[in-house]
N, C-alpha and C positions, 0 to 999 in steps of 0.2 A: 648918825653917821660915824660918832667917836665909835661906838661899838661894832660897828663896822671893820674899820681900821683895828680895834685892837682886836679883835676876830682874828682877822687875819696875820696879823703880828702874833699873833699866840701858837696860829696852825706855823709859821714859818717856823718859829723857835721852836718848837715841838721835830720838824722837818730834818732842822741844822742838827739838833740834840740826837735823834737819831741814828743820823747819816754819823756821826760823830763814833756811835754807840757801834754801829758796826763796824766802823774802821779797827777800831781798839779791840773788838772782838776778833779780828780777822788778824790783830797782831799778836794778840796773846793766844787764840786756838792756834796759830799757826795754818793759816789758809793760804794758799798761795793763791792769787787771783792773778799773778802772768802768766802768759801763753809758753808753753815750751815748745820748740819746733819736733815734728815727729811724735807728738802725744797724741794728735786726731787722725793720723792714717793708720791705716792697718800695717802689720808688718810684712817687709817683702819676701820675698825667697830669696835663697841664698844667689849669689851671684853665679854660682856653678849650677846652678838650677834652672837659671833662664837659660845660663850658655848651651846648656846639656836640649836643653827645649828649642833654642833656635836651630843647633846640630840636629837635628829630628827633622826639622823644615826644609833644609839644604840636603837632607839623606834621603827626602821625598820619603819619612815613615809617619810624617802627620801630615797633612794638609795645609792649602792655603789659609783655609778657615779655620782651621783648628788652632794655628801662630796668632791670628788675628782676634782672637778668641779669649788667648792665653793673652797677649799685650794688652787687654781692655781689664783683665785680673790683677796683670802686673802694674800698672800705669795706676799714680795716684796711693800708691805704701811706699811704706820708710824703710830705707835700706838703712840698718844698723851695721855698722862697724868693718864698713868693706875695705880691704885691703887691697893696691893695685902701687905700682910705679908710676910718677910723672913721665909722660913722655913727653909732651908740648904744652907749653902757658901761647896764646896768642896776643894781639894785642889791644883784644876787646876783652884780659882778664880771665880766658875760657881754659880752663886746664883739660889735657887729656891725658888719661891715665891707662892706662895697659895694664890691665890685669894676670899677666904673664908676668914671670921673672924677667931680668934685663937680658939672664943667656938664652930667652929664646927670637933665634935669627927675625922668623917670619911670622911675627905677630906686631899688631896692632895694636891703639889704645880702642877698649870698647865702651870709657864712662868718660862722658865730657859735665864741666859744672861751673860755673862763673864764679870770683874770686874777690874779694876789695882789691884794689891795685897795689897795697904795701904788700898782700899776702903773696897777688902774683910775683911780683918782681925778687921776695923773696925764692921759689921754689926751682931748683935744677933738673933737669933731665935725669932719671935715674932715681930720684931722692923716693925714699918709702911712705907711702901716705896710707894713714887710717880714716875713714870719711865715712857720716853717718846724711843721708839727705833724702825726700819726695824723687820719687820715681816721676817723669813727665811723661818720657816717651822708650818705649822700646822700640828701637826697627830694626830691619836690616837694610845695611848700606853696603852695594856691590859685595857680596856673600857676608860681609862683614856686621858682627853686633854692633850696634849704637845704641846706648844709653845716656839719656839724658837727665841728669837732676837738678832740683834747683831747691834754694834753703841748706845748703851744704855746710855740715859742722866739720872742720878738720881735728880728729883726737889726738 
């Protein structure tokens, strides 16, 4: 029975020693073992790229299916380093941003993405934002793009 017991007590210390063996390996190779957001989706297209591809759907020069097609490509990659203006923080923290300069009259925000509450209450109407995040959803809303993401890094 004692041999039993130290059976097992030898495979544990053996276990712990290990498990110990590769921490320290993983700190001196320089492993990273966290997760960074945007490292397992593919990359997106450019912002002017789906814009340019929903303008084709509304010009009736691609079809229903063909938008529908492209949103299942775009949906689920990582928008790297998109640039747009705040135009609304609401107050569920959801910023919308307008990818148009502020002097144009008759545009809209087309990328919406949720926020901690210090970030929101930080940010104005107008203020310039660089934002890196997972594509959810592309649609179109009343002729309008909607993009949505979420995991959103402000640069």
């Amino acid at each position: 029975m004692k041999s039993k017991w130290l059976l097992f007590g030898c495979l544990g210390l053996i276990g712990l020693v290990f498990c110990v063996g590769l921490i320290i390996l993983f700190a001196v190779v320089g492993i990273d073992t966290t997760s960074v957001s945007g490292q397992d989706q593919p990359p997106a297209p450019s912002f002017e790229e789906i814009r340019a591809k929903h303008d084709a759907y509304y010009a009736e020069t691609i079809t229903q299916l063909e938008w529908k097609d492209y949103r299942k490509v775009v949906e689920g990659t990582w928008a790297t380093s998109w640039y747009g203006w705040v135009d609304e923080v609401d107050g569920s923290f959801r910023v919308y941003v307008d990818m148009d300069p502020p002097e144009e009259r008759l545009s809209m925000a087309e990328v919406s993405f949720t926020v901690p509450e210090e970030t929101a209450r930080a940010l104005r109407p107008g203020q310039p934002l660089t934002f890196s995040g997972e594509i959810v959803t592309a649609m179109d809303s009343l002729t309008t793009l909607d993009i949505r993401l979420k995991d959103v890094v402000l640069e």
